[in-house]
PDB file of N, H, CA, C and O in Angstrom:
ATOM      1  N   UNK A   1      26.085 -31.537   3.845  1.00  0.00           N
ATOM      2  CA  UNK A   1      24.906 -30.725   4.071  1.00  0.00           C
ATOM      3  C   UNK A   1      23.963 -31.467   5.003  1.00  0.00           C
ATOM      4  O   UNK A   1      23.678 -32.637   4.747  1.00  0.00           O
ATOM      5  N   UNK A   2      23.481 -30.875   6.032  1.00  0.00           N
ATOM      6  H   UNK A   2      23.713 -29.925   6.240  1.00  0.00           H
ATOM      7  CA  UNK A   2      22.586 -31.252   6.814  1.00  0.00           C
ATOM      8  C   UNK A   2      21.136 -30.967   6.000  1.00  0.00           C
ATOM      9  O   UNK A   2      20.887 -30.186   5.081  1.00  0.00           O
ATOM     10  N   UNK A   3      20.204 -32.020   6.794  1.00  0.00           N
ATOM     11  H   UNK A   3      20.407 -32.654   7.540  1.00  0.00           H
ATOM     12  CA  UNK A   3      18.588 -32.067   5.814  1.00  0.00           C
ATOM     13  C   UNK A   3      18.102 -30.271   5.716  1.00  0.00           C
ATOM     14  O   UNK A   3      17.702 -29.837   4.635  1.00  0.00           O
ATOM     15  N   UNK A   4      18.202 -29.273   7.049  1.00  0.00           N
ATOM     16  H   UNK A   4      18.527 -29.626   7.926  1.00  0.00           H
ATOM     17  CA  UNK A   4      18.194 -28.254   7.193  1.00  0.00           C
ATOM     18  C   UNK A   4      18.395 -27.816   5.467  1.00  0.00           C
ATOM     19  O   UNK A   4      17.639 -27.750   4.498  1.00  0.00           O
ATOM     20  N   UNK A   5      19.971 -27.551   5.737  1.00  0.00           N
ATOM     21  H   UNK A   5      20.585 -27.604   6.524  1.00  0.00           H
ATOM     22  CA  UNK A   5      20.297 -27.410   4.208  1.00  0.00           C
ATOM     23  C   UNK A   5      20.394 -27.502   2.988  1.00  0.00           C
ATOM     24  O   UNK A   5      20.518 -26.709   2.055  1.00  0.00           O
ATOM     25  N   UNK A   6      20.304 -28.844   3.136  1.00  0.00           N
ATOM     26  H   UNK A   6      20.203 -29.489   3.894  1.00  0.00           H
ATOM     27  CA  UNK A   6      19.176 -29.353   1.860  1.00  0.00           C
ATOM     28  C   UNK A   6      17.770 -28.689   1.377  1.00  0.00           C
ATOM     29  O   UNK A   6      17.638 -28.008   0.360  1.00  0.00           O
ATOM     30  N   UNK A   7      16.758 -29.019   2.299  1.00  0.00           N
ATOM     31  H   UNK A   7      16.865 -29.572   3.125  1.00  0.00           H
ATOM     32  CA  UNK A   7      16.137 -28.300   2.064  1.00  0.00           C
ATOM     33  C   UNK A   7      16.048 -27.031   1.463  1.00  0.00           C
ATOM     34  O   UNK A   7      15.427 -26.927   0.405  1.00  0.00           O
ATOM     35  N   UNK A   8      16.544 -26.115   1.950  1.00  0.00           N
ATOM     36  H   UNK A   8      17.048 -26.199   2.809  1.00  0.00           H
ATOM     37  CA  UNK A   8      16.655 -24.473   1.853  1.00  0.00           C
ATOM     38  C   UNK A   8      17.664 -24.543   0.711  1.00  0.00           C
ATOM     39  O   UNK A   8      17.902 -23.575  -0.011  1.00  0.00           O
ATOM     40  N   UNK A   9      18.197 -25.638   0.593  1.00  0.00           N
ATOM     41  H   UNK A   9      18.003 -26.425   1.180  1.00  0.00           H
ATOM     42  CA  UNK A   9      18.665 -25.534  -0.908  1.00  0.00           C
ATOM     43  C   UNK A   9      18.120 -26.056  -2.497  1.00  0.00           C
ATOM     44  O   UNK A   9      18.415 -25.708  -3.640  1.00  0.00           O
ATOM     45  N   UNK A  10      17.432 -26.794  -2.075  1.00  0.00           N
ATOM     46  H   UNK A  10      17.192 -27.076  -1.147  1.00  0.00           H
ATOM     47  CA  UNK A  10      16.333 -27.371  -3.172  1.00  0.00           C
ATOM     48  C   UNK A  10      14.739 -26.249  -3.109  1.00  0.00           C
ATOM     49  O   UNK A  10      13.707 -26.235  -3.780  1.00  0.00           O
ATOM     50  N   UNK A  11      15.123 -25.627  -2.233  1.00  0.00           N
ATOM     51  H   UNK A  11      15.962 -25.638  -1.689  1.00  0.00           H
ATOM     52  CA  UNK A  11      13.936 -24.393  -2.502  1.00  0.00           C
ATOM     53  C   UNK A  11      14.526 -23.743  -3.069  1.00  0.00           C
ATOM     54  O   UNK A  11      13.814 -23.256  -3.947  1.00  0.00           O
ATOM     55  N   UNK A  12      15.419 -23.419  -3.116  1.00  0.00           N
ATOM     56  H   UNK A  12      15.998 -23.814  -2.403  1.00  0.00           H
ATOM     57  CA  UNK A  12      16.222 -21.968  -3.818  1.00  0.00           C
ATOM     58  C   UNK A  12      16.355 -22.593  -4.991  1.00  0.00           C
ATOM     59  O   UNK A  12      15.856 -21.863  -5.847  1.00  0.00           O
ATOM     60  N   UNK A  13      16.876 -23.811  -5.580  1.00  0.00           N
ATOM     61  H   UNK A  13      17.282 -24.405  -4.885  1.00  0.00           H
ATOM     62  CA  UNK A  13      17.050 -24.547  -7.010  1.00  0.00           C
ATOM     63  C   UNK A  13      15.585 -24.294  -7.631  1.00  0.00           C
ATOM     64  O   UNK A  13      15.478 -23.738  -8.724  1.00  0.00           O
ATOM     65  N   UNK A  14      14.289 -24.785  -6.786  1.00  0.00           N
ATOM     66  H   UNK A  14      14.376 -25.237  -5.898  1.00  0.00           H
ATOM     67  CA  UNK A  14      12.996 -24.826  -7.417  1.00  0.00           C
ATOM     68  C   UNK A  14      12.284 -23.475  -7.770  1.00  0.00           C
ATOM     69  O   UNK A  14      11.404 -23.401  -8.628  1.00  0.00           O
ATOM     70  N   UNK A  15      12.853 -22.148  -6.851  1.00  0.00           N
ATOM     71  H   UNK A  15      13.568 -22.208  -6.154  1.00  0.00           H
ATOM     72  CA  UNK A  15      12.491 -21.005  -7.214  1.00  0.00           C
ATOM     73  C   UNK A  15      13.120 -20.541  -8.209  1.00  0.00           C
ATOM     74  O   UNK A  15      12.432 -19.928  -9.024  1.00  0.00           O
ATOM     75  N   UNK A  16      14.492 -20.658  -8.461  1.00  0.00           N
ATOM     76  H   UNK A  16      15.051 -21.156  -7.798  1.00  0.00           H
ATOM     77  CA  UNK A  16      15.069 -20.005  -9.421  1.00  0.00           C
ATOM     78  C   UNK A  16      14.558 -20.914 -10.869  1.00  0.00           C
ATOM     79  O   UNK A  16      14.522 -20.399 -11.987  1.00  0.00           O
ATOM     80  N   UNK A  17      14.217 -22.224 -10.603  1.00  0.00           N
ATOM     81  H   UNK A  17      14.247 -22.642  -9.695  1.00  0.00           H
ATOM     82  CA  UNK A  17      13.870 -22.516 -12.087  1.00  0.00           C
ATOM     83  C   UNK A  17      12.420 -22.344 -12.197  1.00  0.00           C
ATOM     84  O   UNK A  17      12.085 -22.777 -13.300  1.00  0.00           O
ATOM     85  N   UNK A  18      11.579 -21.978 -11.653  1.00  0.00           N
ATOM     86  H   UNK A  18      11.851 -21.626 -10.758  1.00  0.00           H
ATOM     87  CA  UNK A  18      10.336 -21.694 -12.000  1.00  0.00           C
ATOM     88  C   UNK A  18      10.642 -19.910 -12.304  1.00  0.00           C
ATOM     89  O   UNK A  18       9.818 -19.343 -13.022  1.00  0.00           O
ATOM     90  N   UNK A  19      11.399 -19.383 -11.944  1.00  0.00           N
ATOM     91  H   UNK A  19      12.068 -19.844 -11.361  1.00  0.00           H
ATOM     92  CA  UNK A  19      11.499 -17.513 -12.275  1.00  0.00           C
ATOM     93  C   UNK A  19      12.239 -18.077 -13.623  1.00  0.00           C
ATOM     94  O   UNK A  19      11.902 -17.240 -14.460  1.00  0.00           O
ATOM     95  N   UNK A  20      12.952 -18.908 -14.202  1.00  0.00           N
ATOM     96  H   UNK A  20      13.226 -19.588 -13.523  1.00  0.00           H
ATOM     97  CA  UNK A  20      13.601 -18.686 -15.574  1.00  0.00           C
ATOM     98  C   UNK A  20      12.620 -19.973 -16.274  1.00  0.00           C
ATOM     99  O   UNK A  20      13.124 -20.696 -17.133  1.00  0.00           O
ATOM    100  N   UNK A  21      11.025 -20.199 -15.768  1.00  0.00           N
ATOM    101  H   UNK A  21      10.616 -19.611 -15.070  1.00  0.00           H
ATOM    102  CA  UNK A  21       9.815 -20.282 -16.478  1.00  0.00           C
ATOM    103  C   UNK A  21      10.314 -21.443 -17.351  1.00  0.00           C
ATOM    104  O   UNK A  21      10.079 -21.403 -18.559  1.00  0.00           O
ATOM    105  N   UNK A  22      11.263 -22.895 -16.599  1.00  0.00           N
ATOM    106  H   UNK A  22      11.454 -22.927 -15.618  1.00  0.00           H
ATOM    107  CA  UNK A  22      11.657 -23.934 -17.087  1.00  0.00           C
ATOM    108  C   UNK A  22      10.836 -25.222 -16.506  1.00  0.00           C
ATOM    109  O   UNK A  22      10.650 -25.029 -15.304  1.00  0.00           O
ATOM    110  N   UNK A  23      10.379 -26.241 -16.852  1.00  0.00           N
ATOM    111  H   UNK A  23      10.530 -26.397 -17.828  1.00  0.00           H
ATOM    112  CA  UNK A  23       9.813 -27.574 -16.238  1.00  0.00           C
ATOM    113  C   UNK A  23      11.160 -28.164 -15.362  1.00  0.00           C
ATOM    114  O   UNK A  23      12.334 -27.818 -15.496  1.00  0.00           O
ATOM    115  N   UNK A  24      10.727 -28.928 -14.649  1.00  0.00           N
ATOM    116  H   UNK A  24       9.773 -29.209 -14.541  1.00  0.00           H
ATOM    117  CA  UNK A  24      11.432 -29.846 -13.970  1.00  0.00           C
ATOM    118  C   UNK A  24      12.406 -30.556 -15.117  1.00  0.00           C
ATOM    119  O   UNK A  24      13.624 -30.497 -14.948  1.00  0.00           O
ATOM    120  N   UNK A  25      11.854 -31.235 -16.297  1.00  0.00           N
ATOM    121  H   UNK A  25      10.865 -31.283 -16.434  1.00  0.00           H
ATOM    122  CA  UNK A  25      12.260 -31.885 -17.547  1.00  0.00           C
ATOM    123  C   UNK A  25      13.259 -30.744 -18.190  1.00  0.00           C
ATOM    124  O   UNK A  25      14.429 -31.081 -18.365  1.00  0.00           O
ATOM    125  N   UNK A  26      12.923 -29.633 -18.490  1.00  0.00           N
ATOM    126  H   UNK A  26      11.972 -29.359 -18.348  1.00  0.00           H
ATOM    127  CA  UNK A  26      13.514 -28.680 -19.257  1.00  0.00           C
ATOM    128  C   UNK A  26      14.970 -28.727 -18.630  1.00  0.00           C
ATOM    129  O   UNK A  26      15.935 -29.223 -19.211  1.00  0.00           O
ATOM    130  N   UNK A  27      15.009 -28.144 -17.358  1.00  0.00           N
ATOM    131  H   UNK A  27      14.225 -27.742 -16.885  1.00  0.00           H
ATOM    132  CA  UNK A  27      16.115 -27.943 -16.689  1.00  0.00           C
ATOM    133  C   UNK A  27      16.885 -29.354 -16.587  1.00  0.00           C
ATOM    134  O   UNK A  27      18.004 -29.463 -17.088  1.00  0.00           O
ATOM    135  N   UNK A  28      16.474 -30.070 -16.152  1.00  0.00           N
ATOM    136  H   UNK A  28      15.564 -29.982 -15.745  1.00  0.00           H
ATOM    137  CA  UNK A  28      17.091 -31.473 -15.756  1.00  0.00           C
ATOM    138  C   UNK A  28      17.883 -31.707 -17.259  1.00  0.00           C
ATOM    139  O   UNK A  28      19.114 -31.720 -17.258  1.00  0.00           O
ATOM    140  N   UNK A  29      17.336 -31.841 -18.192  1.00  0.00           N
ATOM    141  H   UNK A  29      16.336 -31.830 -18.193  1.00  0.00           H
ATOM    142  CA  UNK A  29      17.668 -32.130 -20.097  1.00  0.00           C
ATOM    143  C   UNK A  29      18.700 -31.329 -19.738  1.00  0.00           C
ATOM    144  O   UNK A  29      19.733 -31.983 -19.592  1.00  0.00           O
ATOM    145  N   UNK A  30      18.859 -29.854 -19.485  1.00  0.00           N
ATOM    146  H   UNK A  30      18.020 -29.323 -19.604  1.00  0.00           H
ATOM    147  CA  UNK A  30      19.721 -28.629 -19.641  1.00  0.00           C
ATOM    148  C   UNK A  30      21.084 -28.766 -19.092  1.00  0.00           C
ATOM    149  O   UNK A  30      22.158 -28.336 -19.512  1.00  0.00           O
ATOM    150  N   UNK A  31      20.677 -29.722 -17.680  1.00  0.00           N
ATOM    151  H   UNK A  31      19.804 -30.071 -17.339  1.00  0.00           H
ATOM    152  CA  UNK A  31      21.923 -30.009 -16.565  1.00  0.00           C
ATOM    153  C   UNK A  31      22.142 -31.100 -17.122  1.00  0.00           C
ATOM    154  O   UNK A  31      23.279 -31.442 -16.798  1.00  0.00           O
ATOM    155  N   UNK A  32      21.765 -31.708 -17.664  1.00  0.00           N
ATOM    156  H   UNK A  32      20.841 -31.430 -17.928  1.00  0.00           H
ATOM    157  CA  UNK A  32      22.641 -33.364 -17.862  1.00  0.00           C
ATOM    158  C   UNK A  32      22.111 -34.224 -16.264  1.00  0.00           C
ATOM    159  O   UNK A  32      22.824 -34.852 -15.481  1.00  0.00           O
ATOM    160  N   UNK A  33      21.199 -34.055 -16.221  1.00  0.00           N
ATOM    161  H   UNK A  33      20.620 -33.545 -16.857  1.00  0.00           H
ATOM    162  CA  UNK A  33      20.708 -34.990 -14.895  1.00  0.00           C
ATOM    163  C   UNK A  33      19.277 -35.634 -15.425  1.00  0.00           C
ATOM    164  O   UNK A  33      18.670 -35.408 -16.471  1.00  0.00           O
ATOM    165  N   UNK A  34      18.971 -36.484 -14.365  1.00  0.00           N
ATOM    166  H   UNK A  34      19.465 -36.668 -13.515  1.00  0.00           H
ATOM    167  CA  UNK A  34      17.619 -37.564 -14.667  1.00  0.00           C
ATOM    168  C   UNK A  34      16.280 -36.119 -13.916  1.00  0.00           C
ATOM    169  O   UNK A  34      16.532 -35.241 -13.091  1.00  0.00           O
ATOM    170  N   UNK A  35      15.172 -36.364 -14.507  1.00  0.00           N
ATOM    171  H   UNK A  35      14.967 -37.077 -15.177  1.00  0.00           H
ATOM    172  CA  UNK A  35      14.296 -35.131 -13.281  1.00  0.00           C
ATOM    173  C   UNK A  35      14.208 -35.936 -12.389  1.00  0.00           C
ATOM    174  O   UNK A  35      14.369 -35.284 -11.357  1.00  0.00           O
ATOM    175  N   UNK A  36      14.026 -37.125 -12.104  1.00  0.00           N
ATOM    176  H   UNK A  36      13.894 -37.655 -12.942  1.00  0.00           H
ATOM    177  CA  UNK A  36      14.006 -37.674 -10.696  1.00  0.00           C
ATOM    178  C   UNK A  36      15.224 -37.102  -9.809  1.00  0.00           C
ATOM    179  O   UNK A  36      14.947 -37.252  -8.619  1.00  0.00           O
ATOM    180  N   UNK A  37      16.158 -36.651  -9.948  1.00  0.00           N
ATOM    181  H   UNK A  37      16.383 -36.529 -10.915  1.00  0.00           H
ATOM    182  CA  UNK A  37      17.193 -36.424  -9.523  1.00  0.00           C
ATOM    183  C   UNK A  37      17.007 -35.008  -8.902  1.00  0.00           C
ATOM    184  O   UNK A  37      17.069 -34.799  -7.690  1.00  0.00           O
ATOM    185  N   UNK A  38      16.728 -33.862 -10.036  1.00  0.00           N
ATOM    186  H   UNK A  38      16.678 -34.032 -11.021  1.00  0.00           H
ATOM    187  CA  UNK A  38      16.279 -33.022 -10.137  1.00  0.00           C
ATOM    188  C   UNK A  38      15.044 -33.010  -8.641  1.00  0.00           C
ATOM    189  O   UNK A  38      15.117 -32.731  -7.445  1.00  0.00           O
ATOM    190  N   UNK A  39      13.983 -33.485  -9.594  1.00  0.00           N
ATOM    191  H   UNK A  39      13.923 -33.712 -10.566  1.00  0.00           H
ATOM    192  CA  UNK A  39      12.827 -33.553  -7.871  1.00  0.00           C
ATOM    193  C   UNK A  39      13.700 -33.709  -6.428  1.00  0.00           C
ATOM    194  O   UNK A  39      13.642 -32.920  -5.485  1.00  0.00           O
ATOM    195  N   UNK A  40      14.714 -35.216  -6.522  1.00  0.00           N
ATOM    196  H   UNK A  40      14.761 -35.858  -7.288  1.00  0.00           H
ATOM    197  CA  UNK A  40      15.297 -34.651  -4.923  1.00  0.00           C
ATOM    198  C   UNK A  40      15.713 -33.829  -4.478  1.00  0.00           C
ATOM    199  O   UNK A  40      15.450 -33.399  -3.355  1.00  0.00           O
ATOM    200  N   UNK A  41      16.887 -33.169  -5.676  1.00  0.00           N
ATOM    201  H   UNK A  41      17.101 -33.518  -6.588  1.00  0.00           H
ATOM    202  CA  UNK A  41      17.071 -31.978  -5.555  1.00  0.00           C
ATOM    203  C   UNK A  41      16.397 -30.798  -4.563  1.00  0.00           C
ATOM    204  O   UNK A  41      16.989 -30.258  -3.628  1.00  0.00           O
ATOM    205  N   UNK A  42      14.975 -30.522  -5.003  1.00  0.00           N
ATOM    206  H   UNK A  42      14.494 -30.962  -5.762  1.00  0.00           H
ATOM    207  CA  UNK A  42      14.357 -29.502  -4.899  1.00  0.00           C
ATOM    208  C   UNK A  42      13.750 -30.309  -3.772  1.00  0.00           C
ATOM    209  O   UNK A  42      13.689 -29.485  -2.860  1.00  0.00           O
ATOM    210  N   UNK A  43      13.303 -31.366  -3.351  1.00  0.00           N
ATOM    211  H   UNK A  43      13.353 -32.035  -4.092  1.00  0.00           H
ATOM    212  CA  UNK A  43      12.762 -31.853  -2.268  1.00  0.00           C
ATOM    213  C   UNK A  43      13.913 -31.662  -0.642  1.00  0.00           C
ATOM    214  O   UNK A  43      13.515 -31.452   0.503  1.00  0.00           O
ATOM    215  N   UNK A  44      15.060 -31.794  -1.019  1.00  0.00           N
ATOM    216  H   UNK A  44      15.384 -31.964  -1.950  1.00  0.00           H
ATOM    217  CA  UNK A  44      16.099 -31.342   0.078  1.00  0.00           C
ATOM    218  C   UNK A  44      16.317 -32.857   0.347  1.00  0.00           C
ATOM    219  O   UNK A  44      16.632 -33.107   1.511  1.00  0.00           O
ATOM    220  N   UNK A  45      16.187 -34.191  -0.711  1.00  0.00           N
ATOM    221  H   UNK A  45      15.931 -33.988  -1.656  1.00  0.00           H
ATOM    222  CA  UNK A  45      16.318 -35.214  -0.205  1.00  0.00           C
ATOM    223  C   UNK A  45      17.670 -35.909  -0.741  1.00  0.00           C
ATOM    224  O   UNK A  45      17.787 -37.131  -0.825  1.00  0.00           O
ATOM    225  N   UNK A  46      18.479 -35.172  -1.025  1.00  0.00           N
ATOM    226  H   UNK A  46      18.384 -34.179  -0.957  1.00  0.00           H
ATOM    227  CA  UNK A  46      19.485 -35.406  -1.962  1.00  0.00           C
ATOM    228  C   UNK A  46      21.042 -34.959  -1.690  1.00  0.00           C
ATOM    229  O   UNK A  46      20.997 -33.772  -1.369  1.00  0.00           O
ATOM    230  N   UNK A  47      22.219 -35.359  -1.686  1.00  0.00           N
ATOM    231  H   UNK A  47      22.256 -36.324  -1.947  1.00  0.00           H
ATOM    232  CA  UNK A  47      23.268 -34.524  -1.570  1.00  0.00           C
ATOM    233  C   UNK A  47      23.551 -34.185  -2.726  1.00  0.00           C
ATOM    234  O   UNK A  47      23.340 -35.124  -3.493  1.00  0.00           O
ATOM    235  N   UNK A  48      24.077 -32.945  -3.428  1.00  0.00           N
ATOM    236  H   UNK A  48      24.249 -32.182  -2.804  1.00  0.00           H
ATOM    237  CA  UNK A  48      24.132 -32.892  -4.570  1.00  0.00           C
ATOM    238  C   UNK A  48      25.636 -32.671  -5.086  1.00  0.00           C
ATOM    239  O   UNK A  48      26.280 -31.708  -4.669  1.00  0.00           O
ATOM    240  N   UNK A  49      26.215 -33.635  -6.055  1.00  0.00           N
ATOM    241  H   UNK A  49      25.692 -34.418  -6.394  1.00  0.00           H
ATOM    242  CA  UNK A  49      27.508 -33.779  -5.899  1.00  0.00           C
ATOM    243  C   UNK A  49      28.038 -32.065  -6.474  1.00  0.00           C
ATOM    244  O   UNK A  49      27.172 -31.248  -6.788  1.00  0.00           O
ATOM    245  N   UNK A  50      29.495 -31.723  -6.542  1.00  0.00           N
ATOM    246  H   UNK A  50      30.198 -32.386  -6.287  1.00  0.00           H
ATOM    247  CA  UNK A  50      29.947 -30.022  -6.972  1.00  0.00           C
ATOM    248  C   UNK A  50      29.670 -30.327  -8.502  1.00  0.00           C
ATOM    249  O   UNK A  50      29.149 -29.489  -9.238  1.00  0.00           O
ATOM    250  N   UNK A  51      30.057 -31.585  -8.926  1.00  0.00           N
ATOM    251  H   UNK A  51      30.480 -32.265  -8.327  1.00  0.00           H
ATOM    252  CA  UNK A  51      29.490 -31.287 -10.796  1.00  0.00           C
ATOM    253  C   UNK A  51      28.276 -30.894 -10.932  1.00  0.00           C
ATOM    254  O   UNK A  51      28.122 -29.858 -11.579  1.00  0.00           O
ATOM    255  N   UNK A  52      27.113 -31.550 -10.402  1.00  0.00           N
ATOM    256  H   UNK A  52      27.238 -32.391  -9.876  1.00  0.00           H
ATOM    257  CA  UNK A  52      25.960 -31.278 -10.541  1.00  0.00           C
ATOM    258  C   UNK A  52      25.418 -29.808 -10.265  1.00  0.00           C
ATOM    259  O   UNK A  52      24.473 -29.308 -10.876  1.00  0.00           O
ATOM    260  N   UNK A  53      26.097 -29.230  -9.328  1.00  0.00           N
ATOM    261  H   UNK A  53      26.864 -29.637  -8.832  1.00  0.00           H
ATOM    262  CA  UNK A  53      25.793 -28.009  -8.974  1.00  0.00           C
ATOM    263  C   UNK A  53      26.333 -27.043  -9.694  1.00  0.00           C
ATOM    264  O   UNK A  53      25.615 -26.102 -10.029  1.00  0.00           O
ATOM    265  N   UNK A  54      27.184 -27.065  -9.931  1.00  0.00           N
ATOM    266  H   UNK A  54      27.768 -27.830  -9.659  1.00  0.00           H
ATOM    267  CA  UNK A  54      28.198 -26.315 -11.243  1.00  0.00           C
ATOM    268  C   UNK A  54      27.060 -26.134 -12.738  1.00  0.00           C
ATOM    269  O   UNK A  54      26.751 -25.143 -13.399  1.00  0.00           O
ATOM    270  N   UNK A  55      26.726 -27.378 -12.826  1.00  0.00           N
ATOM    271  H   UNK A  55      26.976 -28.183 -12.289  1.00  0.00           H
ATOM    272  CA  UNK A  55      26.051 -27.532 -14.010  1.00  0.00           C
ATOM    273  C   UNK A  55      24.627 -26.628 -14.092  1.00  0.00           C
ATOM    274  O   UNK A  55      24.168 -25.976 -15.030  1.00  0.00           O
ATOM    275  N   UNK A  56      24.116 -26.856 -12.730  1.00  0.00           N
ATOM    276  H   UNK A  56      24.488 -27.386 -11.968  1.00  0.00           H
ATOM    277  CA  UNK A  56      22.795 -25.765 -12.434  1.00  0.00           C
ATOM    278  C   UNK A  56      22.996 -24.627 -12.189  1.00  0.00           C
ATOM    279  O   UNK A  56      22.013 -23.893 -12.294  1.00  0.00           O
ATOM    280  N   UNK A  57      24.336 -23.983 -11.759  1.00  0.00           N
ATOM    281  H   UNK A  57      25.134 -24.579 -11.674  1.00  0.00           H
ATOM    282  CA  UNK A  57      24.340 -22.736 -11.471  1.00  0.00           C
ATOM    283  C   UNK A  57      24.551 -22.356 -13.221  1.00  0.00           C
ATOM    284  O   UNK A  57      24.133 -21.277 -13.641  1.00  0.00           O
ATOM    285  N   UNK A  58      25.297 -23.448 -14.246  1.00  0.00           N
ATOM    286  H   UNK A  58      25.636 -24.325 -13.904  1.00  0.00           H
ATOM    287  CA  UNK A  58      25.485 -22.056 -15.077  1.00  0.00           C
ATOM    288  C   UNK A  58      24.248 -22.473 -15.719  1.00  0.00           C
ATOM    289  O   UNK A  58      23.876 -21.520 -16.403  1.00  0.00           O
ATOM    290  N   UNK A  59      23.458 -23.417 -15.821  1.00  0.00           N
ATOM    291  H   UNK A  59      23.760 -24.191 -15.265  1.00  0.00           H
ATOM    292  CA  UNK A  59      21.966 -23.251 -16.923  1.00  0.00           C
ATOM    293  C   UNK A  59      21.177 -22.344 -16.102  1.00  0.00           C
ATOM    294  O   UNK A  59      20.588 -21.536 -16.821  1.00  0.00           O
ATOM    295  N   UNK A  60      20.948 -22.180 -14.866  1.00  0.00           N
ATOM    296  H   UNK A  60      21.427 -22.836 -14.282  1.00  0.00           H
ATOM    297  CA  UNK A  60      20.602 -21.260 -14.458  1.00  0.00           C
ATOM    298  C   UNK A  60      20.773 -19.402 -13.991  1.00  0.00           C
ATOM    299  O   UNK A  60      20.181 -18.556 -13.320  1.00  0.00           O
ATOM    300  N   UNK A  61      21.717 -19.506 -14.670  1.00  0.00           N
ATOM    301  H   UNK A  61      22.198 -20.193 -15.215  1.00  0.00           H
ATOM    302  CA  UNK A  61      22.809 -18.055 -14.749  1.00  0.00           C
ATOM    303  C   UNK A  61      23.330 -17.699 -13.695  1.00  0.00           C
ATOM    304  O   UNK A  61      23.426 -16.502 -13.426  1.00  0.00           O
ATOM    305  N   UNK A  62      23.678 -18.448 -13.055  1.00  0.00           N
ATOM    306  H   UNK A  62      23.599 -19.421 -13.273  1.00  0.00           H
ATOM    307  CA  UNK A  62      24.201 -18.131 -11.385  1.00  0.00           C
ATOM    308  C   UNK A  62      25.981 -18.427 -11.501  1.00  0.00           C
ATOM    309  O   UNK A  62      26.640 -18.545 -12.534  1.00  0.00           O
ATOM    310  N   UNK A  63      26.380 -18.482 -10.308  1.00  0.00           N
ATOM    311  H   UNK A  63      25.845 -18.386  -9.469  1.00  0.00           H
ATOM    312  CA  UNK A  63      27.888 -18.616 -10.008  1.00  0.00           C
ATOM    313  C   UNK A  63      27.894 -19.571  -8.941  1.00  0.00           C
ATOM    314  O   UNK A  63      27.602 -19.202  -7.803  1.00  0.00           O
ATOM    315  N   UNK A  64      28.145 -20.562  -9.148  1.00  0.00           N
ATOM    316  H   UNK A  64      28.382 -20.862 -10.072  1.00  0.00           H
ATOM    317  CA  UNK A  64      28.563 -21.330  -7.818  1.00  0.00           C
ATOM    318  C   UNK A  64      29.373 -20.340  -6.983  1.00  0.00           C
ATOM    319  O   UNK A  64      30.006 -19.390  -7.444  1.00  0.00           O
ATOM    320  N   UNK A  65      29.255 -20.739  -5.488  1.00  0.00           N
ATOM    321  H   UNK A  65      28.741 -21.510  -5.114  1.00  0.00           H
ATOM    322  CA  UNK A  65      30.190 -19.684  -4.659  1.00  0.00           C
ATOM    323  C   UNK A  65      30.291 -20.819  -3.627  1.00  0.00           C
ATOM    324  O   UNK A  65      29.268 -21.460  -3.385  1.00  0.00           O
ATOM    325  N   UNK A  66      31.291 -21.079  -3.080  1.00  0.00           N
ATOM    326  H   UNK A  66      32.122 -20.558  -3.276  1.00  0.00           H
ATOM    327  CA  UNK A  66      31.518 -21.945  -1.712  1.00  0.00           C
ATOM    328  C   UNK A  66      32.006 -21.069  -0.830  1.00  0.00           C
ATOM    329  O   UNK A  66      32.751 -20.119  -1.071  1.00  0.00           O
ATOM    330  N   UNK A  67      31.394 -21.545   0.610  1.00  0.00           N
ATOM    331  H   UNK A  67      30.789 -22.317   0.806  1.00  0.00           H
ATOM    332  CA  UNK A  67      31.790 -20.745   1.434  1.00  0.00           C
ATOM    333  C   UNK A  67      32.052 -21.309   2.743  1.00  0.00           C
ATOM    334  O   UNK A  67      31.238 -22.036   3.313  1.00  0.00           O
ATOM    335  N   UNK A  68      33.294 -20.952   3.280  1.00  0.00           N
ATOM    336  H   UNK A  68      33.956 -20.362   2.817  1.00  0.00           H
ATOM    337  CA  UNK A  68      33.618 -22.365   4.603  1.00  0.00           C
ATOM    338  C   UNK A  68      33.963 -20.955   5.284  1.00  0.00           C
ATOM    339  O   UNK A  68      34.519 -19.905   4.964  1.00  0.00           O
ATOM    340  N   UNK A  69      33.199 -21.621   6.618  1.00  0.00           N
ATOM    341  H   UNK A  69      32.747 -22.474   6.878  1.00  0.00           H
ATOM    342  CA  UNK A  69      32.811 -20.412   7.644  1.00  0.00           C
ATOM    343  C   UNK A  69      33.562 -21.511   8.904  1.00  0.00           C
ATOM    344  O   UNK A  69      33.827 -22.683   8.636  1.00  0.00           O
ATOM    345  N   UNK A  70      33.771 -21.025   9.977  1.00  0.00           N
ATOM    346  H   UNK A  70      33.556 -20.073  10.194  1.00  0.00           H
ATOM    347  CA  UNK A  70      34.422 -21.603  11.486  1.00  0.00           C
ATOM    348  C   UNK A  70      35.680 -22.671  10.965  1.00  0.00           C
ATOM    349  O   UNK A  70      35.343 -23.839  11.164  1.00  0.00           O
ATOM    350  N   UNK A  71      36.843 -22.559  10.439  1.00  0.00           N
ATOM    351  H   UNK A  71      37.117 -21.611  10.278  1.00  0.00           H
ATOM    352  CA  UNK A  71      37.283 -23.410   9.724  1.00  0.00           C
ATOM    353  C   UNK A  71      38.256 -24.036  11.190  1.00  0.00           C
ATOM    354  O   UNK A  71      38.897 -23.049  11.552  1.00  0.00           O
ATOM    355  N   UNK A  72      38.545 -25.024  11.971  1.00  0.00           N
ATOM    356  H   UNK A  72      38.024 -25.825  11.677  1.00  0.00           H
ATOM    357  CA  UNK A  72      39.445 -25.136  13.003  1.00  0.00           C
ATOM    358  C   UNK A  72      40.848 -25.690  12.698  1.00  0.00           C
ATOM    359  O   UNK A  72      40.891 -26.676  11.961  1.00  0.00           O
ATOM    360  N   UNK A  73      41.715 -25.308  13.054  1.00  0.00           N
ATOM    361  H   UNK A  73      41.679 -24.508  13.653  1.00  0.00           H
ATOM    362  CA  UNK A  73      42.888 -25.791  12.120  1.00  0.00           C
ATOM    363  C   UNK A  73      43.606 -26.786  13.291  1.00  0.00           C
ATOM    364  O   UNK A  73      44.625 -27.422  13.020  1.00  0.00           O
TER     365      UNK A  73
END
């Protein structure tokens, strides 16, 4: 992930856990992560490994989805 993406992805982590009305602490406890971790997360300062993300999509009721776009063979 480029910082771009990061970003715009730790916004989307920080919106969806403030709409399911959780703390930084709440969620982080929920995922099995540190909130410092969490904060980079949502800061876009972080790569976030597929466990970790797995783990937030389901405390957060989502679906992980990967998606590989221009693939060159």
């Amino acid at each position: 992930m480029n910082d771009r993406e990061r970003q715009k992805f730790g916004r989307q982590v920080a919106r969806l856990r403030r709409q399911s009305m959780f703390t930084v602490e709440q969620l982080a406890q929920m995922a099995d992560i540190k909130p410092v971790t969490l904060q980079h997360i949502e800061q876009g300062a972080f790569n976030v490994p597929f466990d970790i993300l797995n783990r937030l999509a389901v405390v957060l009721g989502g679906e992980l989805q990967i998606v590989i776009n221009d693939l060159k063979e």
